[in-house]
Structure formats: structure tokens, C-alpha cells
C-alpha positions as CSV (number, residue, x, y, z in Angstrom):
1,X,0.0,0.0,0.0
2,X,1.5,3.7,-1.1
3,X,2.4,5.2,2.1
4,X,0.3,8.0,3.8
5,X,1.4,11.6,3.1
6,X,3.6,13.2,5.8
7,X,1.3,15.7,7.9
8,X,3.0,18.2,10.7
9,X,1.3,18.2,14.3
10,X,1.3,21.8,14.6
11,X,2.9,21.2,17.7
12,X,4.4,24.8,17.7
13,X,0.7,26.0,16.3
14,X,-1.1,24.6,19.0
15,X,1.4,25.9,21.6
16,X,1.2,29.7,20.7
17,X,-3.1,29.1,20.4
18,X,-2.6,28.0,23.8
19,X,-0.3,31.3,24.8
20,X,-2.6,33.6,23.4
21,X,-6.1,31.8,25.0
22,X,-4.4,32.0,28.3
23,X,-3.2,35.4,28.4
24,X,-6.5,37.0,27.5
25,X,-7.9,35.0,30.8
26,X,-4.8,36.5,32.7
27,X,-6.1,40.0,31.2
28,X,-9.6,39.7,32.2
29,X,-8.7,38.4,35.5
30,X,-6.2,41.6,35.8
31,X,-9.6,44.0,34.9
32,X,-11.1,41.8,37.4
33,X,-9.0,42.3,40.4
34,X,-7.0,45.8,39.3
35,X,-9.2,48.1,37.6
36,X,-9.9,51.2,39.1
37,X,-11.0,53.8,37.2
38,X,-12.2,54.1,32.8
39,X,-8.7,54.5,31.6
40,X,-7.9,50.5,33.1
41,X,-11.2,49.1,31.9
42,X,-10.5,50.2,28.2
43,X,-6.8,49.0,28.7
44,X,-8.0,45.8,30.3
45,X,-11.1,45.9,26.9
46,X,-8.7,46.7,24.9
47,X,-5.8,44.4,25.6
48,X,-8.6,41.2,26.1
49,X,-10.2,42.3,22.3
50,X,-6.4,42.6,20.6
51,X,-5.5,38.9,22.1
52,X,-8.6,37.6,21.0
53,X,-8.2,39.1,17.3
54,X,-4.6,37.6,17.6
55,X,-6.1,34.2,18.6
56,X,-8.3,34.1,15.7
57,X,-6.1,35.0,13.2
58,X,-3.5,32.9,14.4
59,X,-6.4,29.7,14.2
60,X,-7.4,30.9,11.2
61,X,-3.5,30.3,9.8
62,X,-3.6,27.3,11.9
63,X,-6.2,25.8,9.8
64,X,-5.0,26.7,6.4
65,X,-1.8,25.2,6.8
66,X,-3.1,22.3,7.5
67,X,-4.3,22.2,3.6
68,X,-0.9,23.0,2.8
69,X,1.8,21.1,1.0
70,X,4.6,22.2,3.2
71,X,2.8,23.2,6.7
72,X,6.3,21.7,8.8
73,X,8.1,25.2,7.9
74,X,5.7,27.5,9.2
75,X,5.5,25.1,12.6
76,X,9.3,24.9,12.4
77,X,9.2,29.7,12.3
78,X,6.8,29.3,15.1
79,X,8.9,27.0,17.3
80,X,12.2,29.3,16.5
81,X,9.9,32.5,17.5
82,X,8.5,30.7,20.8
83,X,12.1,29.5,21.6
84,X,13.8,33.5,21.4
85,X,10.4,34.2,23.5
86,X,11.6,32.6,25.9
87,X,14.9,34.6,26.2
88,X,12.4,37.3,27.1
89,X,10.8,35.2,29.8
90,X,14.4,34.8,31.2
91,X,15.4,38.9,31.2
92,X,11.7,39.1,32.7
93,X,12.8,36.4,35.3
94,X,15.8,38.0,36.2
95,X,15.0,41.6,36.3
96,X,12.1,40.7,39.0
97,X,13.6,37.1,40.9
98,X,16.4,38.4,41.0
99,X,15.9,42.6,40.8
100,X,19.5,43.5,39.9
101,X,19.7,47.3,40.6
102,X,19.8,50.2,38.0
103,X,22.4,51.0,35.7
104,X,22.7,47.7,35.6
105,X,19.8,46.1,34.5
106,X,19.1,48.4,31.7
107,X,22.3,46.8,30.2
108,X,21.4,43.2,30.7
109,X,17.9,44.0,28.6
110,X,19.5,45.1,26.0
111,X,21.7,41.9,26.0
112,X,18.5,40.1,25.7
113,X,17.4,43.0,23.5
114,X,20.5,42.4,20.8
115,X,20.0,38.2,21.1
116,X,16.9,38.5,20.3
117,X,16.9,41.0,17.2
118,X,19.6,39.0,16.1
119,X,17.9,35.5,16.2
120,X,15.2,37.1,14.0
121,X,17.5,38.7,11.9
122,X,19.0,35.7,10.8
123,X,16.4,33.7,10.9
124,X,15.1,36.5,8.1
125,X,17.9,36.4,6.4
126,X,18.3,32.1,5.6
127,X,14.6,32.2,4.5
128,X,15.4,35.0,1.8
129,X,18.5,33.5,1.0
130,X,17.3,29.7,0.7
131,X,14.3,30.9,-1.2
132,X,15.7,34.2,-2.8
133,X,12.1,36.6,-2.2
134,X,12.3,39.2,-0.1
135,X,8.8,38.5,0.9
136,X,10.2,35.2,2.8
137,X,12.5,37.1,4.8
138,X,9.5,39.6,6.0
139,X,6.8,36.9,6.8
140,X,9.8,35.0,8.7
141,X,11.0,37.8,10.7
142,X,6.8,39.0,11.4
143,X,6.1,35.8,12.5
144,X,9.1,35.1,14.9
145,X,8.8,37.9,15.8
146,X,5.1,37.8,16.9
147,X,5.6,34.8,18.6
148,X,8.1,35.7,20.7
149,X,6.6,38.5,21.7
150,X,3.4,36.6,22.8
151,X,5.7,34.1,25.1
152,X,6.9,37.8,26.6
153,X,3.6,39.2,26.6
154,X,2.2,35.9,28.8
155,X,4.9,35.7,31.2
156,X,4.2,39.5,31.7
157,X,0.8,39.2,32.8
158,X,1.7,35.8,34.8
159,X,3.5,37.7,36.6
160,X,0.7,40.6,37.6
161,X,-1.8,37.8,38.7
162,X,0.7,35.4,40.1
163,X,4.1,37.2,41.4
164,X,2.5,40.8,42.3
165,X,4.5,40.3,45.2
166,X,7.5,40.6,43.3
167,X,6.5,43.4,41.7
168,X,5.7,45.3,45.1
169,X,9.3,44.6,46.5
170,X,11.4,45.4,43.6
171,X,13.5,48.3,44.7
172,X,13.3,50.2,41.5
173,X,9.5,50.3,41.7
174,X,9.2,51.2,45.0
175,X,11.4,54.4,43.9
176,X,8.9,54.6,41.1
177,X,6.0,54.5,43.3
178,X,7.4,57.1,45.4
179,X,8.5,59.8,42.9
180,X,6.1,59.5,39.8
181,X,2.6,58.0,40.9
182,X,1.9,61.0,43.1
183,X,-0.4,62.0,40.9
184,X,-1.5,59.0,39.4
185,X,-5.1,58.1,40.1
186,X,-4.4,54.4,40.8
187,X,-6.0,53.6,44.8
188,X,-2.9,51.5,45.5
189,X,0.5,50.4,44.2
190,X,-0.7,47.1,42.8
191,X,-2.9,48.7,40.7
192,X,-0.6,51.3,39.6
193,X,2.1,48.5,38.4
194,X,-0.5,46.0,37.5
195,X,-1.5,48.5,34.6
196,X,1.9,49.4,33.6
197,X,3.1,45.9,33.6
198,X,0.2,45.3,31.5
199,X,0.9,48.1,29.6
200,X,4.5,46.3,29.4
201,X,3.3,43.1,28.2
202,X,1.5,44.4,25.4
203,X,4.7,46.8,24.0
204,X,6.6,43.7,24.2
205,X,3.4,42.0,21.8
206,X,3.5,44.6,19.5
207,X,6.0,46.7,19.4
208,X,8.8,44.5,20.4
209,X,7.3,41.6,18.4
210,X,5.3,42.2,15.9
211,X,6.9,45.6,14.6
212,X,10.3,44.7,15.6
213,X,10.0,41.7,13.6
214,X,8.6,43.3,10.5
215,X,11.4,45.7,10.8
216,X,14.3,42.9,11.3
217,X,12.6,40.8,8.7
218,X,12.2,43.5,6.0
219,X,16.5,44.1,6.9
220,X,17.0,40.1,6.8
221,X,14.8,39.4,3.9
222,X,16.6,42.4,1.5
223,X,20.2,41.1,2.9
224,X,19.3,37.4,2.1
225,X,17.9,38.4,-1.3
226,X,21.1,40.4,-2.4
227,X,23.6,37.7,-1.3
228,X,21.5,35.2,-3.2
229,X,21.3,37.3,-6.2
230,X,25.2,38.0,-5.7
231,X,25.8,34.3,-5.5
232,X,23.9,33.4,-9.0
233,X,26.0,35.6,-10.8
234,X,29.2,34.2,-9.3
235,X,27.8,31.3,-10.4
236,X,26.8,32.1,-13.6
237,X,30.0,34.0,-14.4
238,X,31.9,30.6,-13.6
239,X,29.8,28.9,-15.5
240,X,30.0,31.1,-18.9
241,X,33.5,30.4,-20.8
């Protein structure tokens, strides 16, 4: 009998669904026990509405690769973006376990900052190359880069529902507390950093994922596509007599 076609789990898929379902429960149960006044409900509305819109679209991907002739590449982006995710769940980790002291931990996120542009970046760049489209490079370095930024975004609001203790010991919020939330209408501390690690999360979603990403892979993806187009006329210039 002619053996069945090869057919990815989606493994990677599946994993970032499930990252994405659970952080808009951790959002809603943020609203639930932090929001104090009609700028945190529409950030809490907000936030819950963009990670459901995320969810969908990322199912509705999902779903058409598994039509797909070739589905184990996108699952093999998604794994690569979930993996430099969680170098952002490590700086995370450290700056609040751990609460090194300022100038000091500004330096070590830009370490993770730098490892993590660069992991897209060339990630970008061996799509372009290997395929020789510019478009590769972009939809590689987009879609790393949104995955990682939803394993940072999760771990961010983990921590709000889970670790808020940390949050209200770290010596560089306490200062923060002290000196810029004087006029901030948040009742208490935890709500005050329970909205602006929120606020965090999200940056680290959007901004540090999915526009990063687009960024890095628009860079990678032109890079790849000139040394590939630099390569076929070495080749071709070897090849003519």
C-alpha cells in the first residue's frame, strides 16, 4: 500500500493558540481584580479584544496550513519564535527574581534585547536566502517575531496575577511609586504596576514583536535576497567560458 502523506502536528501552532487563550484569561482576570477607574477598563477591553483578534487569526492560519503542501516550515518559524520568547521570559525572570539594581539592569535587557533582534534577523535572512524573495525574509521575521513576543507578553501578565508580590518589592518600583505615581489616580501600588506591567506586556506583543520583527525581517529578507542574487552571478559568471 502507497504510504500516507507526511502531515505536521502543529505542535508549535497549538502551543502559541494556547499562549494567546491564556493570556487573554490573565487579562480579564487583571480587569477583574485591578481596575480602578475608565482609563484600566479600556486597557484591560482593549488588551482582552487585541489577544482575542490575535487568537483568531493565528487559528485561522492554523487551519490553512493544514491544507498546505509544506505546513512543517511554518511550525518549524513558530517553534524558532517561541524559543527567542523565551529569552524574554528569562530577562523578565531575572530583572524581577532576581531585581538587579539600576544601571545595571538596563544593560542586561539590552543583552536580551541584541539576542533576540539577532535570532530574528538571521532567521530572516536564511529564508530570503534559501528561497531568494524578499517576501520570505519579512513573513519570517513577522512571524518570529510575533511569537516571541506573545511568550513575553504571557509571562508579563503571569506575573501581575501570580508574582505581584515581586512586583511590590522590587526596589526600582518602589522608587517609582514614590517619585512618579503621586499624581496617578491608581488607589494602591498594585494597581498602579498592575496596569503598567500590563501596559509592558502588550509593548513587548506589539512593538517588540510584531513591529520589531517586520522591521528585522524587511532588513534580513533584502540582505538574504542580495547575497542570493550575488551568489547566481558568481555562479553564472563561472559557469560562462
Amino acid at each position: 500500500m502507497p504510504s500516507k502523506p507526511y502531515r505536521t502536528r502543529h505542535t508549535s501552532l497549538y502551543i502559541l493558540l494556547g499562549i494567546l487563550l491564556l493570556s487573554a484569561i490573565l487579562v480579564l482576570v487583571i480587569a477583574f481584580r485591578y481596575t480602578y477607574d475608565t482609563f484600566s477598563r479600556i486597557a484591560g477591553g482593549g488588551g482582552f479584544a487585541l489577544l482575542l483578534a490575535a487568537f483568531g487569526a493565528t487559528w485561522f492560519i492554523t487551519r490553512t496550513a493544514r491544507r498546505d503542501e509544506a505546513p512543517a516550515a511554518l511550525d518549524r518559524i513558530t517553534l524558532s519564535g517561541l524559543a527567542l520568547g523565551l529569552l524574554w521570559t528569562i530577562e523578565i525572570g531575572i530583572n524581577n527574581f532576581v531585581a538587579p539594581p539600576l544601571p545595571g539592569r538596563d544593560t542586561l535587557d539590552n543583552y536580551f534585547w541584541a539576542l533576540i533582534a539577532l535570532g530574528i534577523l538571521i532567521a530572516s535572512f536564511v529564508a530570503a536566502y534559501s528561497s531568494g524573495r524578499l517576501k520570505a525574509g519579512l513573513a519570517v521575521g513577522t512571524w518570529s517575531g510575533f511569537a516571541s513576543g506573545a511568550v513575553a507578553c504571557v509571562t508579563g501578565l503571569a506575573l501581575i496575577v501570580f508574582g505581584m508580590s515581586l512586583l511590590l518589592s522590587d526596589p526600582v518600583n518602589l522608587a517609582e511609586w514614590a517619585n512618579r505615581a503621586k499624581g496617578s489616580t491608581a488607589p494602591t501600588m498594585a494597581s498602579y504596576f498592575a496596569f503598567e506591567t500590563l501596559a509592558g506586556a502588550f509593548l513587548h506583543l506589539v512593538a517588540l514583536g510584531v513591529g520589531m520583527g517586520f522591521v528585522l525581517g524587511g532588513v534580513g529578507g533584502a540582505l538574504g535576497r542580495l547575497a542570493k542574487l550575488a551568489s547566481s552571478l558568481r555562479l553564472q559568471s563561472v559557469a560562462s567560458p
